[in-house]
C-alpha positions as CSV (number, residue, x, y, z in Angstrom):
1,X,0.0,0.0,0.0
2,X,2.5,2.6,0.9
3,X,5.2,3.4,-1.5
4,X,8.0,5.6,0.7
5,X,7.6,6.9,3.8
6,X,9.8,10.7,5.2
7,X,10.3,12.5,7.9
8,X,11.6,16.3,8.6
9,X,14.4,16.5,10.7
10,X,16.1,19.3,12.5
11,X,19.8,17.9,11.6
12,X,19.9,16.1,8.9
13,X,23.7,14.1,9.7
14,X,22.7,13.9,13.3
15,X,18.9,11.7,12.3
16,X,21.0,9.8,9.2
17,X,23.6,8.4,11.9
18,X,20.7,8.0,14.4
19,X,19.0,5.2,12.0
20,X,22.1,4.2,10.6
21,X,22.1,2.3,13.6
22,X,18.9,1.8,15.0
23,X,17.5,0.6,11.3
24,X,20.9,-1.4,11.0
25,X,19.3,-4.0,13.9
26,X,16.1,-4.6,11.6
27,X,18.3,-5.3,8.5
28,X,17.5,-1.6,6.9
29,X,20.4,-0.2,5.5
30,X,20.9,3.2,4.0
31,X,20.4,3.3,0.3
32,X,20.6,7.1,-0.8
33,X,22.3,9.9,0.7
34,X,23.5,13.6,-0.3
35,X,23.2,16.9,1.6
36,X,19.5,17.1,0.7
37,X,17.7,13.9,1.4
38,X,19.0,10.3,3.2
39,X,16.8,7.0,2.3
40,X,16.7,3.5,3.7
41,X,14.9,0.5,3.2
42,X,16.4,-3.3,2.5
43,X,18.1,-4.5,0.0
44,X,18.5,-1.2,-2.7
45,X,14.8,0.2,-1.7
46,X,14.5,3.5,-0.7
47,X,11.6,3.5,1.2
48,X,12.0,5.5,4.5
49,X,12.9,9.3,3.9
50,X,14.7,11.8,6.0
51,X,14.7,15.4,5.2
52,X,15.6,18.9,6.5
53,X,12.9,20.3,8.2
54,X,12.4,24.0,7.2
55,X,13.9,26.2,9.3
56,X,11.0,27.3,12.3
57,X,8.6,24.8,10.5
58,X,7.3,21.9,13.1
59,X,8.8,18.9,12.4
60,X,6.8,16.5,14.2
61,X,3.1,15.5,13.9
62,X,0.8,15.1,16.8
63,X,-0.2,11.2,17.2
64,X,1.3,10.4,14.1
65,X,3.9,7.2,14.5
66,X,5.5,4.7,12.6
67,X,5.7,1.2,12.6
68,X,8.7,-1.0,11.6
69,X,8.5,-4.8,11.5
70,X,11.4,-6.5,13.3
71,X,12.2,-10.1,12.3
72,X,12.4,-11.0,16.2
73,X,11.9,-10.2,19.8
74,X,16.3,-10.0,20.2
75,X,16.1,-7.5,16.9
76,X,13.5,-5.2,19.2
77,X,14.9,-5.4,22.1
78,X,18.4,-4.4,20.0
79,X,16.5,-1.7,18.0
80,X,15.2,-0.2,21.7
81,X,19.2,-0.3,23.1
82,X,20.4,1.1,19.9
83,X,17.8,4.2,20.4
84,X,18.9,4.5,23.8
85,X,22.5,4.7,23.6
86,X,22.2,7.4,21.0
87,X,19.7,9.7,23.1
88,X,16.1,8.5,22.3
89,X,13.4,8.2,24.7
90,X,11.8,5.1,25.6
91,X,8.1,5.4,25.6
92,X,7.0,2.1,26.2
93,X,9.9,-0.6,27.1
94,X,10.3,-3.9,25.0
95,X,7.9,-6.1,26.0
96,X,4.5,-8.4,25.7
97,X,1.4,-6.3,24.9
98,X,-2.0,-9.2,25.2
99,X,-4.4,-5.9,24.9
100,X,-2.8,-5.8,20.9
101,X,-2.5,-9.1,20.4
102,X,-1.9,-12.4,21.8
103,X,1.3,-12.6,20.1
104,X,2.4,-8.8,19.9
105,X,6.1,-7.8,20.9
106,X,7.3,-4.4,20.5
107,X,8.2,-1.4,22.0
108,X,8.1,2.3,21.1
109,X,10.9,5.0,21.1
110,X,11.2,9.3,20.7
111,X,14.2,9.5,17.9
112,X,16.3,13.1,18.8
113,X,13.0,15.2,16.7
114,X,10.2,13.5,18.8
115,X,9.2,11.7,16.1
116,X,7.6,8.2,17.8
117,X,8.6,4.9,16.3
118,X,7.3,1.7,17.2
119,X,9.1,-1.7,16.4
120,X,7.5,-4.8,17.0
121,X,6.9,-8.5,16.1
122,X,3.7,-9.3,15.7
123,X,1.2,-11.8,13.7
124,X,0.2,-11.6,10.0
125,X,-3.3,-10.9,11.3
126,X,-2.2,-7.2,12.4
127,X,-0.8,-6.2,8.9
């Protein structure tokens, strides 16, 4: 359904080496990147989009979050220490959620612009 995906950010180096990392632990990598505009996605895809937010412009949504898929509980819980070490803000730890789903596991972050990313494992039935 979705094609790409982007995001304003206040410092465009400081967010590309933010989910250099943090992506790395899902098996994103970076696929694009000059002083405009960095893209990652697997393989060659470009299909999650950082760009410089205009100067005094908001760069962060209200409510609005995204969702990666992490191949297992070890890659969340990785993706969540990754975060952390570089300065995010856990918002809800790694963990069990039976109120989602019976076989739900994820957790949700604040990258360094607020934005709120959720990475989890959960069942087909939730795509």
């Amino acid at each position: 359904m979705l094609n790409h995906l982007s995001f304003g950010v206040a410092d465009l180096a400081r967010a590309s080496r933010f989910y250099d990392s943090v992506l790395g632990t899902l098996g994103y990598s970076r696929t694009h990147s000059n002083e405009r505009e960095t893209a990652y996605g697997p393989g060659q895809d470009m299909t999650f989009w950082l760009y410089p937010a205009e100067s005094g412009k908001t760069v962060v949504g209200s409510r609005m979050h995204l969702a990666f898929d992490a191949p297992s509980r070890a890659a969340v819980e990785a993706f969540v220490a990754a975060a952390v070490a570089l300065g995010a803000s856990v918002v809800r730890p790694a963990g069990e959620r039976r109120d989602i789903s019976a076989d739900y596991f994820g957790a949700i972050i604040d990258d360094l612009d607020g934005h709120r990313i959720e990475v989890v494992v959960a069942p087909a039935t939730m795509h």
